[in-house]
Steps between C-alpha positions, in 0.01 A plus 500: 500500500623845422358832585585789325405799301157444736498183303468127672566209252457134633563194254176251549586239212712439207429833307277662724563804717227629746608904483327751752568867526298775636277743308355785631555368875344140416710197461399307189627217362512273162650213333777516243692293227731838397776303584671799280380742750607282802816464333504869436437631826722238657810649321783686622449878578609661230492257212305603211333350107480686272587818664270428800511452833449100542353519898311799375386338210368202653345678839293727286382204276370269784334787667311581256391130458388513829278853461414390239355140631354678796284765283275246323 
């Protein structure tokens, strides 16, 4: 488990990653195959694709999965 960026990611199976941040005081959670995204965001500070930020890159993308799953 590792919590950063307000971001908590916890493996549950091969491929799956339950993800829960907090969004507009509420934690909310969702389930994820990014495993680009995981990978991202589990990079080194400072490493970058393509001219961007990987940890950024990959924080940003899984939470707006989880907004996103939480809006419907």
């Amino acid at each position: 488990m590792k919590k950063d960026y307000n971001l908590e990611i916890r493996q549950t199976g091969y491929g799956h990653w339950i993800v829960t941040t907090t969004h507009y005081g509420k934690d909310i959670s969702c389930t994820t195959t990014n495993s680009k995204a995981i990978d991202d965001y589990n990079s080194e500070d400072g490493e970058r694709d393509r001219g961007r930020l990987r940890k950024k890159n990959g924080y940003e993308l899984l939470r707006l999965e989880c907004i996103r799953a939480n809006n419907k």
